[in-house]
N, C-alpha and C positions, 0 to 999 in steps of 0.2 A: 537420253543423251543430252538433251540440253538442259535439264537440272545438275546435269556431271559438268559442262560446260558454265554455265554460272556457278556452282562451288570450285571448280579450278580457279572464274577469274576471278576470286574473292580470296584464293587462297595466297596465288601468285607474287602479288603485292606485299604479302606480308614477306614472303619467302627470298624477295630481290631485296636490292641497293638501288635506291634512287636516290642522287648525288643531288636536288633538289629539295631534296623533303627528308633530313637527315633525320635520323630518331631521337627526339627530347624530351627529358621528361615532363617536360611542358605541354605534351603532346597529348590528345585523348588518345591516342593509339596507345602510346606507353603507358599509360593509365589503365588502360584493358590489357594490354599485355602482362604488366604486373600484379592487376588481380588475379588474372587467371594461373601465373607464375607461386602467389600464396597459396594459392587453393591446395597444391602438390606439395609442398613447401613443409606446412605442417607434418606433414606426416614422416619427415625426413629428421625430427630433430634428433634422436637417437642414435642416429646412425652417419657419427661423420663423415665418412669415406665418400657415402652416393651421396649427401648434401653439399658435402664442396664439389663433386663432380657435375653436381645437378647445377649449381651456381654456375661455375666454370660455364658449360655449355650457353645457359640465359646468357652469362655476360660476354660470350664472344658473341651471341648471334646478336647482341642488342650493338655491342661494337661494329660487327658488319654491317647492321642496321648506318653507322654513323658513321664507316670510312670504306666499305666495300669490304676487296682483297687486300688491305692494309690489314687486314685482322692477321695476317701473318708474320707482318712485321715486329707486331705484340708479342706473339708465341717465337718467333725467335729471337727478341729481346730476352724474355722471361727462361729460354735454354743457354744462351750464352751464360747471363749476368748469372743465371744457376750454379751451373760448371764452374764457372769463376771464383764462385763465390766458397764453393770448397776447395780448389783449389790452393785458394788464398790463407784458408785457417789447415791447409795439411801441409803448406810451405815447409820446408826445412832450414830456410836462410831468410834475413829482412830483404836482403836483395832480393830474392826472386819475391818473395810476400809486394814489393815496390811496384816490381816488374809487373803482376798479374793486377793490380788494383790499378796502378797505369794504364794497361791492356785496357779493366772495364769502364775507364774513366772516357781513355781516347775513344773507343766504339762507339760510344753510348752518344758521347759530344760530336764525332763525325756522321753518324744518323740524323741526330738533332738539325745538326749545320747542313746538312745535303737536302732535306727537307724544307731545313727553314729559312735557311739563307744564302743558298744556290744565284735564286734570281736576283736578291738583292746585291750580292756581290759580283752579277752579269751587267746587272744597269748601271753599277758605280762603272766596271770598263768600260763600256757603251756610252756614256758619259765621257769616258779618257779620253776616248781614241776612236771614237766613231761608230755608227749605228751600225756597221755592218761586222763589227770587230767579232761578233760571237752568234752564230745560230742557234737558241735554244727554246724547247718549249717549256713554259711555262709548268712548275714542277707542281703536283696535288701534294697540297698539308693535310696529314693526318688528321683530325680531331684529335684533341686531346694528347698528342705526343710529347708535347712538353712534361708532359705531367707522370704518365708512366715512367718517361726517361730518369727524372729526377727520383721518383719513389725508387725507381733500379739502381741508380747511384749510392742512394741514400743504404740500402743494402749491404752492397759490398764495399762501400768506403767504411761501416760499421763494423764489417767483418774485420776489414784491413787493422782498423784504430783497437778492436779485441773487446768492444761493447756489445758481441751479437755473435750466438752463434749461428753456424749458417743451419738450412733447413737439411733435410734429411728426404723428401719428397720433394720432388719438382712439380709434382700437381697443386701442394702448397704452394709452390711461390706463385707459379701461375692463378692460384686463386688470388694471391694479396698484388698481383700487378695489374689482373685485368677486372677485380671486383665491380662490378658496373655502378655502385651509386658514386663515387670517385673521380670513375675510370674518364671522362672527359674534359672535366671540368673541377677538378678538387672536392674538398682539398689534398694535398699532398700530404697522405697518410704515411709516419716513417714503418719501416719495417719492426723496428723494435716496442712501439706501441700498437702494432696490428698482428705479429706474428701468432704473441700466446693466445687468440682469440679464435683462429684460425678449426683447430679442435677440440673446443669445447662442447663437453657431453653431457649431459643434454645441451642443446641450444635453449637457453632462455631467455624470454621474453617479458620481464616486469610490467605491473600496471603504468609504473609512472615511465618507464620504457616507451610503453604504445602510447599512452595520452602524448608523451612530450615528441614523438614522431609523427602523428596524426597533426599535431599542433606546427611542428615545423615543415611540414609538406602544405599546409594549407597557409602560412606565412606564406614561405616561398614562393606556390602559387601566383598567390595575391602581386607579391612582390614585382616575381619576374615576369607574368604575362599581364597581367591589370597592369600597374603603375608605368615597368617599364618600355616594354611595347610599347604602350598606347602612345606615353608621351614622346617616345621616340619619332614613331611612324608620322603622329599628327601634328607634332613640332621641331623637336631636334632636329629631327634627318633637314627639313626643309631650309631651316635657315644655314646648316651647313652647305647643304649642294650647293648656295648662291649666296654669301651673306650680304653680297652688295645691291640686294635687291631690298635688304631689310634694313632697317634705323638700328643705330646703336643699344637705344633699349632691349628690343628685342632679341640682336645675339648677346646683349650680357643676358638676359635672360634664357637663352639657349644653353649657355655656358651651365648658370644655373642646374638646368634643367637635364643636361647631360651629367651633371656630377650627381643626382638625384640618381639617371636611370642607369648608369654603372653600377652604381654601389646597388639598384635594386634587380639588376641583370647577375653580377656576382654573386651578393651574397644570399639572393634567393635561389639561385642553381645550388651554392652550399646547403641552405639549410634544408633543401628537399634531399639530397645529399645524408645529410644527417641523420634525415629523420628515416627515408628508406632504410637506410643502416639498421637502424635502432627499432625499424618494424620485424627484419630479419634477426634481430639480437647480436650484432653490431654494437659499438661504440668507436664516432670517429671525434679528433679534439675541433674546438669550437674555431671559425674561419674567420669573422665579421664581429666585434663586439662596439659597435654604434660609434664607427671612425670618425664621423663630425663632431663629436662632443670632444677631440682632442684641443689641448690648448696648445699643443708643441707639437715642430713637424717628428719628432722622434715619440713621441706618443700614438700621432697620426701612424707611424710603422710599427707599435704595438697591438694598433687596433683592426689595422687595414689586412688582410690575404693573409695572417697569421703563419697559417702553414706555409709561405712562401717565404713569408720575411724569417722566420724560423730555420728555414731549408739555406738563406743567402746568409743568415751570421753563420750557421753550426758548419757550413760545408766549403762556403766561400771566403766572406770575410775572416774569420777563425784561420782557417788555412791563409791565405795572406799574410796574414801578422797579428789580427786584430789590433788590439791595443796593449800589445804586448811591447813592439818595437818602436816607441816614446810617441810622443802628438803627435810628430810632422808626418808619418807614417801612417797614424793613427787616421788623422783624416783622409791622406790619398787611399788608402786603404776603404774607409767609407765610400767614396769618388768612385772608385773602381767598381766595386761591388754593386751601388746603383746603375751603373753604366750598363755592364753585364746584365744588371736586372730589367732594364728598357731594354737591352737585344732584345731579353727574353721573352717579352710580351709583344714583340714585330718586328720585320726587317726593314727600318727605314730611319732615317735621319732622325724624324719628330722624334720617336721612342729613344732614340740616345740622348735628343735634346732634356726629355723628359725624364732619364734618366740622370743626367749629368743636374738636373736644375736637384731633383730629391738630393742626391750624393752632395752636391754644393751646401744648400741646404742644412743637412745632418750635421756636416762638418761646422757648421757654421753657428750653430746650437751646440754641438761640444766645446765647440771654443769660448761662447756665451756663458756655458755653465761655469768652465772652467777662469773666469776670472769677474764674473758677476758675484756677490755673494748673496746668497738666497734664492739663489734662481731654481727652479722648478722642472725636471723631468715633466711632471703630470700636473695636470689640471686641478686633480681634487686635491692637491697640498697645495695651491695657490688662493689668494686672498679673493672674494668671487671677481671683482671687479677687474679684478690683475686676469684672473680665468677668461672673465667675458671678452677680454682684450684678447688674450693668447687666442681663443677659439675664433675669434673672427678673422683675425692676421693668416693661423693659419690654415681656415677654410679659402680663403679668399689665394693664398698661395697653393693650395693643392687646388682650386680651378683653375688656376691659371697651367697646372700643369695639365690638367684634363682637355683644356682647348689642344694643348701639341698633340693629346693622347689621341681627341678625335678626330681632328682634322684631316682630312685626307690629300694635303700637302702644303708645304710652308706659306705658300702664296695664301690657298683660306686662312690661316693665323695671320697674316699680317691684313687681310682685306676686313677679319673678327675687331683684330685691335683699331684700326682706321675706322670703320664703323664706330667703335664704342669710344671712342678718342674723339673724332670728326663731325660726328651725325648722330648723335645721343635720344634727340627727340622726345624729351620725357613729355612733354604735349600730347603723343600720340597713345599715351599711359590709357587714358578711356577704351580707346577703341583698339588697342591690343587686348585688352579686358575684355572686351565684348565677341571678338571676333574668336579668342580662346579659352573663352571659359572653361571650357571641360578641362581642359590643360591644367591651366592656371587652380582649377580646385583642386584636380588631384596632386600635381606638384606641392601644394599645400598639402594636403592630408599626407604624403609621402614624408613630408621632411617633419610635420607635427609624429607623429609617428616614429620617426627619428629620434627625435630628439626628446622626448619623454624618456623619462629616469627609468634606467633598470628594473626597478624593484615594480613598475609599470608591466614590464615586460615580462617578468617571473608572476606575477598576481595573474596574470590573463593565461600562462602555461599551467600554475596549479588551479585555474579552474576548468582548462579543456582536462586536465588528468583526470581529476576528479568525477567529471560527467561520467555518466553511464556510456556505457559502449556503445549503442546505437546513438545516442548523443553525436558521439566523437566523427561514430562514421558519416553519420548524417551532414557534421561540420563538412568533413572532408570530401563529401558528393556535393552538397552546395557548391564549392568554391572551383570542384574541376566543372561543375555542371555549367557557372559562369564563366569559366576559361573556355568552354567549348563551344560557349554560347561566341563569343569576342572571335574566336577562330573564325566561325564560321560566317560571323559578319565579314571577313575580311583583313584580320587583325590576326599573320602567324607569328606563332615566336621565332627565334631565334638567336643566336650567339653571335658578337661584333666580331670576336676575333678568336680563331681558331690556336688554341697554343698547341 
């Protein structure tokens, strides 16, 4: 009886939602959980039907792992926008075809906003008219809702526009809405690049398939729990909670230091992302292609959340007008779309600040191109010296947008700028040095890392390919073996912001 009672309590935990300790794949749990997930895995590649069903199941329980009873919310997302979606291609008129892709557009955006922007649109009237104006409790964000919602959109506005047919199985769509390497965190896979993959027979898995997903789960890794953990936990966060405790140096060096551990909290949740994919015989498109080497902020949006910036021209700005309806248009048209796109990453003033500053921005670069002559889109057509210039201007312009991003309310940005304006203290340069080494090297090795060429980064992926297969795996037990190591010091992962 009490060996049945110690495998109950060991079993129990797996089988709950603890709204503390969400499921990441940063996690050694998920690490175990997904080996033992391949082990069954293989032997299903023939047989579509029970391998999307068998997927399905992993990825709703790994979902309720990460949002509880929201895992409902997913599955009737994934039966509306279904319905809808044939709906839409069996229309007999454009008006009703309008009428039904309206239908899944308002749903989807009324979910979205009741979730994400409830409270933030209670505290703007509470603000109007007084604290007492409205009793509400404080609403639970899904994980990951943004991100489903828009892959759903992306769907049925495809059907609408006559570039997609709709699916013919709803346990398909259900598979390609709630896919778990994705499914929280991006990227924002469209349905027309995911759908034909969906039953393919056999399920294959290439050499340079596994090498190049063994290689980017173990980036990742490194990425999101080494670099940006650590430097968050043992510097960032700190000079945020209080920057007027610290010298101007130190939160431009925060500043710093947070645009490092975004970009390695993003795009290392993608590229583990990716490469699960690609260990299941998956193919998702690339998230993150090394956005500080941008020399222009419109470069910086071809390199940065791809799949988002992708998802805001094709569905947002495109439908607006683009640059269809002359300049003056052309840039509010920009303006708007970034606006929308800071909603989208949080409900608060900063992210529209932050939004409005990108949209300003953009615009502001079209107009430059538009009567400069010679002026440069991209970096690698610019003369190096004209590059080295662009890429400093505009790294230094998107930190300044990453301070509104992290801030936790306008007052820390203005007490960031006063410090680094007021109280600079570069004297105190030694003993910041001293007191943060560990920081300060690995911020160094993050952004060296960075910032190496491409063809850097393809030499070091065809050599994990290449390795032998215990090689590979080996790589990849090292690196969770140190992440669990870092865990267990004291150091959990985590996500900033829930979309």
């Amino acid at each position: 009886m009490e060996r049945l009672r110690e495998i109950t309590d060991r079993i129990l935990p797996l089988l709950s939602y603890d709204p503390q300790a969400p499921l990441l794949f940063s996690s050694g749990l998920f690490l175990f959980l997904f080996a033992a997930f391949t082990l069954f895995y293989g032997f299903l590649r023939r047989t579509p039907t029970l391998r999307i069903w068998y997927i399905i199941a992993f990825s709703l329980y790994f979902y309720y792992k990460s949002s509880g009873i929201y895992l409902l919310l997913l599955v009737g997302v994934s039966v509306s926008d279904f319905l809808l979606g044939r709906a839409i291609a069996r229309a007999a008129s454009q008006r009703l075809r309008h009428g039904l892709v309206a239908l899944s557009v308002t749903a989807d955006l009324a979910v979205l906003g009741y979730f994400k922007y409830t409270d933030f649109f209670i505290e703007i009237a509470r603000d109007l008219f007084g604290a007492g104006f409205l009793e509400f409790q404080n609403i639970f964000l899904p994980v990951g809702i943004s991100f489903f919602l828009f892959q759903s959109l992306s769907y049925t506005i495809d059907i609408y526009r006559g570039t997609l047919r709709p699916l013919d199985r709803w346990g398909d769509y259900l598979f390609y809405l709630s896919f778990f390497p994705q499914l929280v965190a991006g990227p924002i896979v469209r349905a027309s690049d995911f759908l034909g993959q969906i039953r393919q027979n056999p399920i294959r898995v290439t050499r340079e398939m596994f090498g190049t997903g063994i290689y980017l789960i173990a980036i990742g890794l490194f990425k999101k729990a080494v670099i940006s953990d650590y430097i968050s936990l043992n510097f960032v966060d700190r000079i945020f909670d209080d920057p007027a405790l610290y010298s101007g140096a130190e939160c431009l060096a925060a500043v710093y230091g947070y645009a490092l551990q975004i970009y390695c909290d993003f795009s290392g949740y993608s590229d583990m992302a990716i490469g699960l994919a690609l260990l299941l015989g998956f193919r998702f498109p690339k998230n993150f292609d090394a956005p500080y080497h941008s020399a222009t902020i419109t470069e910086f949006w071809r390199r940065w959340h791809i799949s988002l910036s992708r998802w805001l021209r094709d569905y947002l700005y495109i439908s607006l007008g683009g640059n269809r309806k002359g300049r003056l248009r052309t840039y509010l048209n920009l303006l708007v779309t970034m606006l929308l796109g800071g909603l989208w990453h949080g409900a608060a003033v900063r992210f529209v600040l932050w939004g409005a500053l990108h949209g300003t921005a953009l615009a502001l670069h079209k107009i430059w191109l538009s009567v400069v002559p010679g002026a440069k889109v991209s970096g690698y057509r610019m003369h190096p010296l004209s590059r080295l210039a662009g890429i400093l201007v505009t790294f230094h312009l998107v930190c300044f947008g990453w301070l509104l991003f992290r801030a936790d309310s306008m007052r820390t940005v203005e007490l960031m700028l006063h410090q680094i304006r007021e109280n600079f203290h570069l004297h105190l340069l030694p003993q910041m040095l001293a007191g943060y080494g560990g920081v300060f090297a690995l911020m160094g090795l993050g952004y060296l890392l960075h910032l190496l060429p491409g063809r850097a980064d393809d030499a070091a992926r065809r050599t994990v390919v290449a390795a032998p297969f215990w090689t590979q795996v080996l790589l990849l037990a090292a690196v969770a073996w140190s992440v669990m190591q870092m865990q267990s010091s004291g150091i959990q992962p985590f996500i900033y912001f829930q979309f």
